[in-house]
C-alpha positions, 0 to 999 in steps of 0.5 A, a space after each residue: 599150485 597142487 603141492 601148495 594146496 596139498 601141503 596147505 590141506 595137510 596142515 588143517 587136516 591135521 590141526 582143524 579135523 572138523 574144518 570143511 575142507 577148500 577143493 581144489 578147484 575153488 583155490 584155483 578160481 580163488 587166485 584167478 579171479 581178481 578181487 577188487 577188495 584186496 590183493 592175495 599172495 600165495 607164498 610156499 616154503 620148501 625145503 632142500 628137496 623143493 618140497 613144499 613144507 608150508 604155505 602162507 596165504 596173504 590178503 592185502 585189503 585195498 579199500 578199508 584198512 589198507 594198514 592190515 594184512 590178513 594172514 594164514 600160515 599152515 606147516 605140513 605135519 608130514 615135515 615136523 621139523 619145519 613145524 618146530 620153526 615156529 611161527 614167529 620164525 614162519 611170519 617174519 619170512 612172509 613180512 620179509 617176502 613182502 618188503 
């Protein structure tokens, strides 16, 4: 989970520098703790050398419109190939993820 908030941390550094940044700590309780209001999936994208590149992070929301899906996709700067992806490319693997 560090190399998921780490490349997670990167990818907003990078794109949103005056965003507050989520310790550590608060992303694990945010995944032990359960939600009675939706359910949250934490999917990493590595590469070859198992390095987490991205991350996406998806809330399914249980109890009022249950047909969406929130989700938050950041790509580590550190690996600007994968950011050429794109995210169309990027959010097409999470809906596959999901199936």
């Amino acid at each position: 989970m560090r190399r998921w908030h780490h490349a997670g941390q990167a990818s907003s550094d990078h794109d949103s520098p005056h965003a507050v940044p989520r310790p550590y700590d608060a992303l694990v309780a945010y995944v032990r703790e359960p939600n009675p209001r939706s359910r949250r999936i934490l999917i990493a994208a590595t590469n070859e050398a198992e390095e987490v590149v991205g991350t996406a992070e998806v809330a399914l929301p249980l109890a009022d419109n249950t047909h969406l899906a929130h989700v938050s996709i950041q790509v580590d700067p550190g690996h600007h190939h994968a950011r050429r992806g794109g995210a169309p490319s990027a959010n097409r693997r999470v809906r596959e993820s999901l199936e």
